[in-house]
Biotite code that builds the C-alpha atoms (Angstrom):
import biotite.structure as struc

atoms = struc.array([
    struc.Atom([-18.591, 10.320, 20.312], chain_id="A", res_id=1, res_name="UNK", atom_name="CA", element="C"),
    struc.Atom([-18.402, 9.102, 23.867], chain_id="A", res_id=2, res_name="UNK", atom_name="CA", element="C"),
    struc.Atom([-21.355, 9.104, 25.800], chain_id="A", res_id=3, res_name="UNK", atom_name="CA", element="C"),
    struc.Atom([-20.198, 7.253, 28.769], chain_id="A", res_id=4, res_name="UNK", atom_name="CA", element="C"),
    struc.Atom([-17.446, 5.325, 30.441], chain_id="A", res_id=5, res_name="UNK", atom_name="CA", element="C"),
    struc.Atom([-17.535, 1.979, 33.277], chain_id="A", res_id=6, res_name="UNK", atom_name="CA", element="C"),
    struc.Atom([-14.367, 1.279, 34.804], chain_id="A", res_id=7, res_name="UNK", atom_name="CA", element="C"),
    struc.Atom([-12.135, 1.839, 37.843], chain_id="A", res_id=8, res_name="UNK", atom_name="CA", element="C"),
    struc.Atom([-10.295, 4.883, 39.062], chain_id="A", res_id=9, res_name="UNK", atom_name="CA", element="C"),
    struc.Atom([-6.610, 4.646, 38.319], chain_id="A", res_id=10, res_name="UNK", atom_name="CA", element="C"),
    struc.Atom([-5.517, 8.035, 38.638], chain_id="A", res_id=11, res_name="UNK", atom_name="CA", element="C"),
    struc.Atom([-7.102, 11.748, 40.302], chain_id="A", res_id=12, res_name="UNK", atom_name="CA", element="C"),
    struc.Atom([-5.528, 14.674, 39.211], chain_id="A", res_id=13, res_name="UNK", atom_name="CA", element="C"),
    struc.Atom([-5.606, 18.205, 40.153], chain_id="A", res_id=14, res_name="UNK", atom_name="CA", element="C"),
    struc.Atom([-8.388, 18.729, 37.604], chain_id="A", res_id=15, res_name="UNK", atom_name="CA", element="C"),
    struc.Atom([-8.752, 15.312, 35.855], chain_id="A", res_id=16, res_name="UNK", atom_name="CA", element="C"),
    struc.Atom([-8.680, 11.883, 36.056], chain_id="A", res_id=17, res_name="UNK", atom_name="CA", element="C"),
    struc.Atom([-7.428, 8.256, 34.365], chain_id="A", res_id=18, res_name="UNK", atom_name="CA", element="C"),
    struc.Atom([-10.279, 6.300, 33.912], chain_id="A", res_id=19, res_name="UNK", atom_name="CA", element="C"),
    struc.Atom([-9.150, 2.067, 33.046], chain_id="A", res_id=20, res_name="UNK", atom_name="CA", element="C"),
    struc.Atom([-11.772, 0.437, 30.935], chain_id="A", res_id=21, res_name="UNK", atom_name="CA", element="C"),
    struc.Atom([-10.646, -3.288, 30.267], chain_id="A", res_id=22, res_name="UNK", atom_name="CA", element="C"),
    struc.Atom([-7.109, -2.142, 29.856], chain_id="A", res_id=23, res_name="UNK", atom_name="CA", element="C"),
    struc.Atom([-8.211, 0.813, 28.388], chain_id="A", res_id=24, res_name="UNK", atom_name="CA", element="C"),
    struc.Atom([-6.762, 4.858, 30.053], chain_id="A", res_id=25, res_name="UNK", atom_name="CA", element="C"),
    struc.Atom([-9.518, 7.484, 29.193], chain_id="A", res_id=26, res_name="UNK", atom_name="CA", element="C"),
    struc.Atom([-8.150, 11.239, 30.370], chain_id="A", res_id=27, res_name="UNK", atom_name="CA", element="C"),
    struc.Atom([-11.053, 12.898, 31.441], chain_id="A", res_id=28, res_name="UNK", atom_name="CA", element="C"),
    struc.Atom([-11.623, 15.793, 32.655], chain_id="A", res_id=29, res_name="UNK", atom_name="CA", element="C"),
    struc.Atom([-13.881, 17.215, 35.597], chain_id="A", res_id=30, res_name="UNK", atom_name="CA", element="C"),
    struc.Atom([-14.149, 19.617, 38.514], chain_id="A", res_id=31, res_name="UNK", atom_name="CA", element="C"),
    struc.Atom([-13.156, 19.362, 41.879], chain_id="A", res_id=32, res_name="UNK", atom_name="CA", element="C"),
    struc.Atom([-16.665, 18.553, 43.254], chain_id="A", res_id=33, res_name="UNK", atom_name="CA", element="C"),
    struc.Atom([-17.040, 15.749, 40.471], chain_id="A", res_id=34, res_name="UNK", atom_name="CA", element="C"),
    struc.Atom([-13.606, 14.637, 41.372], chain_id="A", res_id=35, res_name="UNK", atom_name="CA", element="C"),
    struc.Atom([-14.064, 14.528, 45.367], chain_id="A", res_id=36, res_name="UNK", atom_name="CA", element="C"),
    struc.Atom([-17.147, 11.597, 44.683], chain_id="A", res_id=37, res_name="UNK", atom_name="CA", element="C"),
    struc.Atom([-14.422, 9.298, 43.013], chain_id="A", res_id=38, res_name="UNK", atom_name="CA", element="C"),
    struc.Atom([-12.189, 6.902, 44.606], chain_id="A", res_id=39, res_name="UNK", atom_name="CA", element="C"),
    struc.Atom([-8.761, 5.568, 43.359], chain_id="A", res_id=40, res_name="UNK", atom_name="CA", element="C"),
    struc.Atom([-9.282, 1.865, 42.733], chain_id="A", res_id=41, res_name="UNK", atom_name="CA", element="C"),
    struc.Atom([-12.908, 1.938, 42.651], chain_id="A", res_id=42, res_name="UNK", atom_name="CA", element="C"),
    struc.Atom([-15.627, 1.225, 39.841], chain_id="A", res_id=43, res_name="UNK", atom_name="CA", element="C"),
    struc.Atom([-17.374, 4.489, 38.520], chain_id="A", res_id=44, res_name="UNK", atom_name="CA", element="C"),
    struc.Atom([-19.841, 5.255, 35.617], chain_id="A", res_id=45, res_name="UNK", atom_name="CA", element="C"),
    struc.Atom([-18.978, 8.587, 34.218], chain_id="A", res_id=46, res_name="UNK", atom_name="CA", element="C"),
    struc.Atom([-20.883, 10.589, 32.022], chain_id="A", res_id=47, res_name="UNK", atom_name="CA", element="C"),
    struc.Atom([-18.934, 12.014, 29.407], chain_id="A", res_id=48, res_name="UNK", atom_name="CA", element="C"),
    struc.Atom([-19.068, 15.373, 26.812], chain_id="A", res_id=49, res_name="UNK", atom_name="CA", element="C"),
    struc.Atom([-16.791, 14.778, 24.269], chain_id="A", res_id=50, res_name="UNK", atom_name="CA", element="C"),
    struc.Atom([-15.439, 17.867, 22.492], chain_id="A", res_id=51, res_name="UNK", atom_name="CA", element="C"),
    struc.Atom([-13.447, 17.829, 19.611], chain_id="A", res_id=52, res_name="UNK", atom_name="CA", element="C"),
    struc.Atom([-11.427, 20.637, 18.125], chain_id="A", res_id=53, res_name="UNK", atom_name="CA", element="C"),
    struc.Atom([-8.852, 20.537, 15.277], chain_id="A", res_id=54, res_name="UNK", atom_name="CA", element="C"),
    struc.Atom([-5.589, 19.478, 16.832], chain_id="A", res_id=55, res_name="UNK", atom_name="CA", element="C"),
    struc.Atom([-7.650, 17.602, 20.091], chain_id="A", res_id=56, res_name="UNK", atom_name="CA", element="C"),
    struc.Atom([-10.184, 15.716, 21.408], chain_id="A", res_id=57, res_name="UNK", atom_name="CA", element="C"),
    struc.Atom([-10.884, 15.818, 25.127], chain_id="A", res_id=58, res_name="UNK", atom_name="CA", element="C"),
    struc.Atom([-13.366, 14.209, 27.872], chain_id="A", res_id=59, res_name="UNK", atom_name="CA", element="C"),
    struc.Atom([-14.948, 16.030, 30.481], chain_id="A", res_id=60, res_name="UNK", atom_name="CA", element="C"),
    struc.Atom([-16.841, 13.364, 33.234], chain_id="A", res_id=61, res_name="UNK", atom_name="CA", element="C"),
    struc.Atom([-19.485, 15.165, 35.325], chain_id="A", res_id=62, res_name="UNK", atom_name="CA", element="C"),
    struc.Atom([-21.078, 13.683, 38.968], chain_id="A", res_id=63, res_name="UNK", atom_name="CA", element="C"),
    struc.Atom([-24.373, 13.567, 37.491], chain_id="A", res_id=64, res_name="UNK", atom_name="CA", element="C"),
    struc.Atom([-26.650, 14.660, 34.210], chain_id="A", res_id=65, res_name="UNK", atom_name="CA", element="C"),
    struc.Atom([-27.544, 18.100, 36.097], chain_id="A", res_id=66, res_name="UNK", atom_name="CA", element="C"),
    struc.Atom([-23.801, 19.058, 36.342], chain_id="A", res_id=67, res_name="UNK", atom_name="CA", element="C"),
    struc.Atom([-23.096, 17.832, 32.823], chain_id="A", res_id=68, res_name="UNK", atom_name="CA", element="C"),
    struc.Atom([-26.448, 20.432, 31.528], chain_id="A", res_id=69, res_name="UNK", atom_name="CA", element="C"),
    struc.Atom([-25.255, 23.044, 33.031], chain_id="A", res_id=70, res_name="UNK", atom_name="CA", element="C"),
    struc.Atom([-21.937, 22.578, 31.505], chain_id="A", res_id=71, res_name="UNK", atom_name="CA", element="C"),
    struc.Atom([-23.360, 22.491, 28.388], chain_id="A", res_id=72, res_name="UNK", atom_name="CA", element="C"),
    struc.Atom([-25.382, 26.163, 28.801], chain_id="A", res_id=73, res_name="UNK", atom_name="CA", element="C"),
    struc.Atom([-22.374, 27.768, 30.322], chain_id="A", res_id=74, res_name="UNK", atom_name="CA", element="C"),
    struc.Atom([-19.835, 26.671, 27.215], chain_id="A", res_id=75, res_name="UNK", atom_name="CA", element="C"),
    struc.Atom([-22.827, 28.507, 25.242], chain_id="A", res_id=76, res_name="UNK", atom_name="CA", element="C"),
    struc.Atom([-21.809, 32.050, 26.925], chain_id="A", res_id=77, res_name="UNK", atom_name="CA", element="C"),
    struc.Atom([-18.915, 33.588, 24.889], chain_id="A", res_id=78, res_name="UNK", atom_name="CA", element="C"),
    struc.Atom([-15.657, 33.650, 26.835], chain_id="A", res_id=79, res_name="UNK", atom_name="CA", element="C"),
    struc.Atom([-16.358, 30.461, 28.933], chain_id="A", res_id=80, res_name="UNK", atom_name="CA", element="C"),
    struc.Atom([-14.392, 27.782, 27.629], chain_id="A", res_id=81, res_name="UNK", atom_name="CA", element="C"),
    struc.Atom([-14.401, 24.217, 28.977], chain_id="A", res_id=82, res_name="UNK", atom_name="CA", element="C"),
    struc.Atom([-11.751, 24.802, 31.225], chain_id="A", res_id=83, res_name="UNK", atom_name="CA", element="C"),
    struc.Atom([-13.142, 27.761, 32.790], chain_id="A", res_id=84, res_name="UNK", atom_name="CA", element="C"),
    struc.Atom([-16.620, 26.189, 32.886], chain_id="A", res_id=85, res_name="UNK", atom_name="CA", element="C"),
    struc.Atom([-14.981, 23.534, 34.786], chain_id="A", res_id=86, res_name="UNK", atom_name="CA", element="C"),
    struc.Atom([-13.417, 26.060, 37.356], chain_id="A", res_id=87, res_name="UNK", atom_name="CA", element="C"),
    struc.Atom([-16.673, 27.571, 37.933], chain_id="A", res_id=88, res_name="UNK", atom_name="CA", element="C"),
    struc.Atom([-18.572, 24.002, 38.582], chain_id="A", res_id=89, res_name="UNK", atom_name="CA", element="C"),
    struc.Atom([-16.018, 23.916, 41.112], chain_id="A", res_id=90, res_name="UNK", atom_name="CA", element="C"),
    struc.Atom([-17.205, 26.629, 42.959], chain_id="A", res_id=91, res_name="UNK", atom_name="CA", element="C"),
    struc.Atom([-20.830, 26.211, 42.319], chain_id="A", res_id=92, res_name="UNK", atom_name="CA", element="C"),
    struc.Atom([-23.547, 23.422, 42.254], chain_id="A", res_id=93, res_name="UNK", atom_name="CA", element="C"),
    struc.Atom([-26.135, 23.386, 40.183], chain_id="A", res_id=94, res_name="UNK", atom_name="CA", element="C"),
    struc.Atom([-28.662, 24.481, 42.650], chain_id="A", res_id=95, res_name="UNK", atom_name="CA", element="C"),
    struc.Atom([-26.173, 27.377, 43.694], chain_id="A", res_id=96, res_name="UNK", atom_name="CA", element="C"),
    struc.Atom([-25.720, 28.382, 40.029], chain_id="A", res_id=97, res_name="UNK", atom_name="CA", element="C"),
    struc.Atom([-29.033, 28.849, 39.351], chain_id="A", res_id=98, res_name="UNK", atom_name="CA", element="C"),
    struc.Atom([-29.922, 30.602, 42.578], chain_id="A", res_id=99, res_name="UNK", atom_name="CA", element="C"),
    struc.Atom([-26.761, 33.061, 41.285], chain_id="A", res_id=100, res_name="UNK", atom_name="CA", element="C"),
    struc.Atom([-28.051, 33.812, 38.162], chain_id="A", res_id=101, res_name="UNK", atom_name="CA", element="C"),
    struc.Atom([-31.479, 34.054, 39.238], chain_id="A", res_id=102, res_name="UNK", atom_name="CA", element="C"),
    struc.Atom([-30.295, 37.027, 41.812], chain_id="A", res_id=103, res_name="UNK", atom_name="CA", element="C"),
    struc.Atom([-27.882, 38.269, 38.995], chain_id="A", res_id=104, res_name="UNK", atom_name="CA", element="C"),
    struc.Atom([-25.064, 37.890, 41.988], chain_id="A", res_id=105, res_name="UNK", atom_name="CA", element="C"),
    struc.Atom([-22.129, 38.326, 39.564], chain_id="A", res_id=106, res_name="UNK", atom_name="CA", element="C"),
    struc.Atom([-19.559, 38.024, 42.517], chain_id="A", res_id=107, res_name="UNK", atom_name="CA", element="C"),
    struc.Atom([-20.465, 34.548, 42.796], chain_id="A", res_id=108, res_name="UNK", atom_name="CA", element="C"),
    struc.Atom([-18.813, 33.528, 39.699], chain_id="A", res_id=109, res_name="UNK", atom_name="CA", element="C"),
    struc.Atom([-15.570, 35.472, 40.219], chain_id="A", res_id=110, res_name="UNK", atom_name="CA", element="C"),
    struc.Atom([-14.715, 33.284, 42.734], chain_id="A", res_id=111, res_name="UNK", atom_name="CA", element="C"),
    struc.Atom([-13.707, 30.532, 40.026], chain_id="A", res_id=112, res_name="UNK", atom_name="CA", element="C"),
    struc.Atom([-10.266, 30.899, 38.220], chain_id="A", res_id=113, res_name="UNK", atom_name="CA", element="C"),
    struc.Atom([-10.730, 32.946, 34.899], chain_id="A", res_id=114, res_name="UNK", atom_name="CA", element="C"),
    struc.Atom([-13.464, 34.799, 35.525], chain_id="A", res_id=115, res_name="UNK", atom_name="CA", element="C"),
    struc.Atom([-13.282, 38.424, 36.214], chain_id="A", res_id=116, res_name="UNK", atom_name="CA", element="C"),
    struc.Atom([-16.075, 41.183, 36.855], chain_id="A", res_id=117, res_name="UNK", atom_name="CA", element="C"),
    struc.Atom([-16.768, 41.413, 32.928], chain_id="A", res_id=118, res_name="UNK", atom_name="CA", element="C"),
    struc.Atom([-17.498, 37.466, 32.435], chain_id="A", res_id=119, res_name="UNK", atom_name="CA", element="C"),
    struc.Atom([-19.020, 37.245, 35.632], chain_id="A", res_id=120, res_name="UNK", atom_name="CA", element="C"),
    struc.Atom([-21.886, 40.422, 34.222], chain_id="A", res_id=121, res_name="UNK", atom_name="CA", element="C"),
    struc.Atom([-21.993, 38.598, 30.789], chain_id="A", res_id=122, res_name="UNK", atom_name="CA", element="C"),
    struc.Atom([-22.697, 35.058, 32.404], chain_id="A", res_id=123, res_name="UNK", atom_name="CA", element="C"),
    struc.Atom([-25.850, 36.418, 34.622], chain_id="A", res_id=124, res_name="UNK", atom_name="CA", element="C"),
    struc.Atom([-26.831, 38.805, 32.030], chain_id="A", res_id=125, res_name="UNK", atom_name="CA", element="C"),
    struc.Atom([-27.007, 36.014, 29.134], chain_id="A", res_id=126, res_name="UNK", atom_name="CA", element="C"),
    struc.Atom([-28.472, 32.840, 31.527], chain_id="A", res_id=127, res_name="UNK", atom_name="CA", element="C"),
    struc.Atom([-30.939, 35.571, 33.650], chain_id="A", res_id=128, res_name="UNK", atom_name="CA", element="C"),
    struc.Atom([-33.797, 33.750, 31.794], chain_id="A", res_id=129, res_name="UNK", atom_name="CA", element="C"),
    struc.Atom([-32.757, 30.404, 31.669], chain_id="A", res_id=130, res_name="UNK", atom_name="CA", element="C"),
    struc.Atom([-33.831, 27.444, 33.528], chain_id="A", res_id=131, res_name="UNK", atom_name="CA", element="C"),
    struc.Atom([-31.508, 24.223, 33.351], chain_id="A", res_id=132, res_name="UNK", atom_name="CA", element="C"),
    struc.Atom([-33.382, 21.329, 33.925], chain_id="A", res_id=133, res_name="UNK", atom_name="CA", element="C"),
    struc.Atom([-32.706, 17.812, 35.294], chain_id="A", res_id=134, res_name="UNK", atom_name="CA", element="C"),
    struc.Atom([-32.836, 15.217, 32.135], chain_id="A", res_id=135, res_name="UNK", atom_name="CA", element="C"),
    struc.Atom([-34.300, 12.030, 32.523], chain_id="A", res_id=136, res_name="UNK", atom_name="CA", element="C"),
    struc.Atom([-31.577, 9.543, 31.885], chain_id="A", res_id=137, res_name="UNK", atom_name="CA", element="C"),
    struc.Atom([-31.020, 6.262, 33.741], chain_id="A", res_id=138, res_name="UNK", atom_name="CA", element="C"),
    struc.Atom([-27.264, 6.649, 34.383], chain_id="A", res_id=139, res_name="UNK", atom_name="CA", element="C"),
    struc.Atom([-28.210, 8.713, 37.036], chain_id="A", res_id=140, res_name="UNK", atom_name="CA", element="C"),
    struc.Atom([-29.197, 5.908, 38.942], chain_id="A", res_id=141, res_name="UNK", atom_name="CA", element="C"),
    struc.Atom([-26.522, 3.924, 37.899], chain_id="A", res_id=142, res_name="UNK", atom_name="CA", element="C"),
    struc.Atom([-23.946, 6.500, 39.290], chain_id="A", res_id=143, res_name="UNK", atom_name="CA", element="C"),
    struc.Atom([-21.289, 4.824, 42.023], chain_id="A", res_id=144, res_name="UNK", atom_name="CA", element="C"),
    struc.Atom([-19.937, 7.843, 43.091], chain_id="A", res_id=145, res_name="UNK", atom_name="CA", element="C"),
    struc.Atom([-20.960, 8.929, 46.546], chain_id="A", res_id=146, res_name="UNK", atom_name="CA", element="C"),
    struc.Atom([-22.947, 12.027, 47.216], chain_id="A", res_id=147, res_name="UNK", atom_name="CA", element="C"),
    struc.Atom([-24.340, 13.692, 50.648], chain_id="A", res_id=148, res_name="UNK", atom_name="CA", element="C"),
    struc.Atom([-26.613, 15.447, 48.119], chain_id="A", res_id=149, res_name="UNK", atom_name="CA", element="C"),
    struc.Atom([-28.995, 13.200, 46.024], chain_id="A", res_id=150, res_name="UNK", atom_name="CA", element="C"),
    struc.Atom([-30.494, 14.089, 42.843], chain_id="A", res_id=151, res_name="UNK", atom_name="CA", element="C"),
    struc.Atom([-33.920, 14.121, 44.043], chain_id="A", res_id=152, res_name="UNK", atom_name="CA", element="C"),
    struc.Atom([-32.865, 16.598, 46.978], chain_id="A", res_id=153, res_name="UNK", atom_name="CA", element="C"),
    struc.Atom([-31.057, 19.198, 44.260], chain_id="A", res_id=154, res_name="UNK", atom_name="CA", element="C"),
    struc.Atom([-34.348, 19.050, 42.614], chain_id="A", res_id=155, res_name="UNK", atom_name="CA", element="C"),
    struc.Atom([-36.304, 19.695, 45.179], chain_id="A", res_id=156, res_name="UNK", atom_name="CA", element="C"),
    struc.Atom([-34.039, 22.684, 45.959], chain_id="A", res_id=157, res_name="UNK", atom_name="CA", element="C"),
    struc.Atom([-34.108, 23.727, 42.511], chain_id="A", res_id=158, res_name="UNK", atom_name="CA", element="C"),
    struc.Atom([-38.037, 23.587, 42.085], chain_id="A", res_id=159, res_name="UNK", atom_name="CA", element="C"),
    struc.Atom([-37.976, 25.804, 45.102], chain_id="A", res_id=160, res_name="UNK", atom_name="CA", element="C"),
    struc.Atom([-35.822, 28.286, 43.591], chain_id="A", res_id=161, res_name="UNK", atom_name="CA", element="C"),
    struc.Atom([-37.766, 28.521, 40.687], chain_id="A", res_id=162, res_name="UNK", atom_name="CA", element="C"),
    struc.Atom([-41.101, 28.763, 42.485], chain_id="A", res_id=163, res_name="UNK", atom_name="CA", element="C"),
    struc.Atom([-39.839, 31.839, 44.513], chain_id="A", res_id=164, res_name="UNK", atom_name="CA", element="C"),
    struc.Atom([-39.245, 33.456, 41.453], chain_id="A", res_id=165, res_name="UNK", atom_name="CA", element="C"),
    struc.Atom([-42.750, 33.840, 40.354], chain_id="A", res_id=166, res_name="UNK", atom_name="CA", element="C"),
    struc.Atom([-44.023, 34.272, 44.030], chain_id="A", res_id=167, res_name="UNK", atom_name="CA", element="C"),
    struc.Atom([-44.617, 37.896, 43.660], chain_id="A", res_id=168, res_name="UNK", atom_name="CA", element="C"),
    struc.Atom([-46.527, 39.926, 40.499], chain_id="A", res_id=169, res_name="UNK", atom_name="CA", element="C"),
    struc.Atom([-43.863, 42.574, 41.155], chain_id="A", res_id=170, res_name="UNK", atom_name="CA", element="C"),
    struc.Atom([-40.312, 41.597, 40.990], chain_id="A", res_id=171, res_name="UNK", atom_name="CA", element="C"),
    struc.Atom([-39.682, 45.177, 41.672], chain_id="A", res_id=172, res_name="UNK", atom_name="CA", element="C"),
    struc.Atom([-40.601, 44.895, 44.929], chain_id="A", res_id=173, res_name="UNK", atom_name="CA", element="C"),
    struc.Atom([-38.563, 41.810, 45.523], chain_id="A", res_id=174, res_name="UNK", atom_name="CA", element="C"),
    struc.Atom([-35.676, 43.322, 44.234], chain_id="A", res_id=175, res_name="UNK", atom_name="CA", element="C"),
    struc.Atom([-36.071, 47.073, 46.746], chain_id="A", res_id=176, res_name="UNK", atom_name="CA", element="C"),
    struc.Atom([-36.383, 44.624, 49.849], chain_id="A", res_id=177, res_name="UNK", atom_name="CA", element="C"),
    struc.Atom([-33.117, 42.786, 47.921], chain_id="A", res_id=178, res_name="UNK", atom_name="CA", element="C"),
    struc.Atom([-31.186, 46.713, 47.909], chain_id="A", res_id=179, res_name="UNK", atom_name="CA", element="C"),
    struc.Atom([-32.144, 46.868, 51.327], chain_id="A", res_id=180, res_name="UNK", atom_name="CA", element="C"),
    struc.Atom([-30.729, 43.942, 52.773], chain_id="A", res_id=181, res_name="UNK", atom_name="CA", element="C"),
    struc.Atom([-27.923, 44.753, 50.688], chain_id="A", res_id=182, res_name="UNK", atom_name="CA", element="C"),
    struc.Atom([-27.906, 47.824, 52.032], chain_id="A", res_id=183, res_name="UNK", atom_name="CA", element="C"),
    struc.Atom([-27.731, 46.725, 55.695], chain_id="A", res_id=184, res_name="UNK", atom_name="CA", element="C"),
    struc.Atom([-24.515, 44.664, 54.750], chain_id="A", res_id=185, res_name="UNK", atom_name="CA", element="C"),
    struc.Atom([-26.187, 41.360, 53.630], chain_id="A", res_id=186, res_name="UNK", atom_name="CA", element="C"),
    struc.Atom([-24.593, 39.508, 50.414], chain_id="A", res_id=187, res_name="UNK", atom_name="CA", element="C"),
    struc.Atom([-26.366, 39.624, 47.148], chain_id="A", res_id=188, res_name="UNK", atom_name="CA", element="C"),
    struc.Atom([-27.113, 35.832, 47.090], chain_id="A", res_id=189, res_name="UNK", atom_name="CA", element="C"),
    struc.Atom([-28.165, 35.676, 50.806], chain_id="A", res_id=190, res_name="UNK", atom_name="CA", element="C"),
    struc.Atom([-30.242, 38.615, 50.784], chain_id="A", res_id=191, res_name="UNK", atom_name="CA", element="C"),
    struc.Atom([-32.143, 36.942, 47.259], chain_id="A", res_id=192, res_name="UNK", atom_name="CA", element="C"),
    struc.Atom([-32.556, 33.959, 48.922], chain_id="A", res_id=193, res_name="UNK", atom_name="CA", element="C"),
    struc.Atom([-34.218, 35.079, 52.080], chain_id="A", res_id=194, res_name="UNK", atom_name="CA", element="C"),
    struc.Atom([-36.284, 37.641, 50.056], chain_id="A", res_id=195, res_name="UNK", atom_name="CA", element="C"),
    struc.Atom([-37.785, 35.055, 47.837], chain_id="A", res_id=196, res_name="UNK", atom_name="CA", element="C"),
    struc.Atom([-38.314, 32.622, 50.521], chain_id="A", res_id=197, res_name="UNK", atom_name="CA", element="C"),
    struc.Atom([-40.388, 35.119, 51.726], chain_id="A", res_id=198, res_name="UNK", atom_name="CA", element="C"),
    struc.Atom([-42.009, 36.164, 48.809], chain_id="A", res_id=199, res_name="UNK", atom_name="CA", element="C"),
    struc.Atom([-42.766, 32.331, 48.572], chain_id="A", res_id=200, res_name="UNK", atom_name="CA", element="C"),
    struc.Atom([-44.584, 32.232, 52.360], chain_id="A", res_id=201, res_name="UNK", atom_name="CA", element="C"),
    struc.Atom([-46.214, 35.726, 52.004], chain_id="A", res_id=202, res_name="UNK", atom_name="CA", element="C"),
    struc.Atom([-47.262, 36.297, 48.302], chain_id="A", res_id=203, res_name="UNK", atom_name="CA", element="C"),
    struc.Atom([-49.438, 39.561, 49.472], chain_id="A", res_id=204, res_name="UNK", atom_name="CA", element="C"),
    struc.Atom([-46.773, 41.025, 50.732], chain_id="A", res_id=205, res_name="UNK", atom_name="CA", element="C"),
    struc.Atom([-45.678, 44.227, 50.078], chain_id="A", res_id=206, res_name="UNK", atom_name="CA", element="C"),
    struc.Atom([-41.205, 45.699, 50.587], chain_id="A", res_id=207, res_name="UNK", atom_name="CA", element="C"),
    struc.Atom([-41.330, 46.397, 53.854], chain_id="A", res_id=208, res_name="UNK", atom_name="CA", element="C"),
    struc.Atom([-43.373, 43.290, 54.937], chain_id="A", res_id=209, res_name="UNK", atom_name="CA", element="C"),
    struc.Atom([-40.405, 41.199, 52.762], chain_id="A", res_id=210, res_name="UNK", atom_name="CA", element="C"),
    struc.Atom([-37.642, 43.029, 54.858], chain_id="A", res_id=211, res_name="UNK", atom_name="CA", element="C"),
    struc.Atom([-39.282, 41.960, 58.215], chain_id="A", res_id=212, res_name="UNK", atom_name="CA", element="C"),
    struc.Atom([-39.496, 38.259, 57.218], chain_id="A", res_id=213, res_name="UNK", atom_name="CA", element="C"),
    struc.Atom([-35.936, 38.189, 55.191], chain_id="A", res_id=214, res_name="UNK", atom_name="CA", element="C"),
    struc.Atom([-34.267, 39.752, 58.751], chain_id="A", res_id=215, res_name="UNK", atom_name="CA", element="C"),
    struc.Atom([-36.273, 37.517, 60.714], chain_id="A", res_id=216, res_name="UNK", atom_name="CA", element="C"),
    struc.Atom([-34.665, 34.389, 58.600], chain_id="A", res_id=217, res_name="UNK", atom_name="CA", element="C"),
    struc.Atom([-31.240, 35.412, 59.224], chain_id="A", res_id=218, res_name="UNK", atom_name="CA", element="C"),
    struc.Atom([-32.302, 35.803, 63.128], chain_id="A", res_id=219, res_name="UNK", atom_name="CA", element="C"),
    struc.Atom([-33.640, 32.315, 62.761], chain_id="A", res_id=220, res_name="UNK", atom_name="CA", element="C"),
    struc.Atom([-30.046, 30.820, 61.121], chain_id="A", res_id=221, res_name="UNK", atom_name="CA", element="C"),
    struc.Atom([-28.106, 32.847, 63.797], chain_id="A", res_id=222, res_name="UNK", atom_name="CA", element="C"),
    struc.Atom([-29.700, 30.851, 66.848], chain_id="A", res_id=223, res_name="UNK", atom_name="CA", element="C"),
])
């Protein structure tokens, strides 16, 4: 099985790439975030998940060990296939995945090719209580691709993801204020995210209190 690959770019695709190793064309292949960090011509080390099936065997390359995780877990739903896990790691980092699943924002995921409103609910509903976690591996560091986004900084946002979701002792209340803003014509995601941020500052406080400080976030961002 292969693991990894070292070589230079010869060829980006629409959804894959060529990679030449000593002479060598691998077909890998990877999403459109992965393939926007690589460079025709240049040197990259890929990670690789090798999956083999009767009549194939094909290489998917992920940007880092987080992306490659997570495309492990979501293969794990039924329905999501390589191909469409690809589409959605497209659309979604791995910080923004977990914050959509966390907030069971189901419209999220329809925005990647081949997934509708029933794969989108069994996706959330299946991963609601799953944390993906950042593995230890030293080919991170050894990546050449270039990122604005380092590893350390997508944990950092991850951690703080997870710690809003045990900020409160009643998610009930998180998830009223959540209505609300939903209510008041605020996204899903953006109304979970400014809830729990509050929920993270103000632990004591109670739906109404989480309303004030979500709608004064937004009022900060609109400035």
């Amino acid at each position: 099985m292969i693991a990894k690959l070292k070589g230079i770019i010869d060829t980006i695709g629409e959804d894959y790439c060529i990679v030449d190793v000593n002479g060598v064309g691998y077909l890998v292949f990877a999403s459109s975030k992965t393939l926007s960090r690589l460079f025709k011509g240049e040197g990259a080390t890929l990670l690789i998940e090798t999956i083999v099936r009767d009549d194939s065997i094909s290489l998917f390359v992920f940007a880092d060990a987080w992306e490659k995780e997570w495309f492990s877990t979501l293969t794990k739903v039924q329905g999501v296939g390589a191909k469409v896990c690809l589409s959605i790691l497209s659309v979604l980092t791995p910080v923004q995945l977990a914050q959509a699943i966390s907030a069971q924002d189901k419209s999220s995921f329809t925005r990647a090719s081949g997934v509708g409103p029933k794969l989108a609910a069994r996706i959330v509903t299946e991963l609601k209580d799953k944390i993906v976690t950042i593995p230890i591996v030293d080919s991170i560091k050894d990546m050449e691709m270039s990122t604005n986004i380092t590893p350390n900084e997508e944990a950092e946002s991850y951690a703080t993801s997870v710690a809003a979701l045990n900020a409160t002792e009643n998610p009930m209340m998180t998830e009223d204020a959540i209505s609300a803003l939903i209510n008041l014509g605020y996204q899903r995601l953006e109304a979970y995210k400014a809830v729990n941020k509050a929920a993270l500052e103000n632990p004591n406080a109670d739906t109404s209190a989480l309303i004030k400080a979500a709608l004064k976030e937004f009022a900060r961002k609109d400035i």
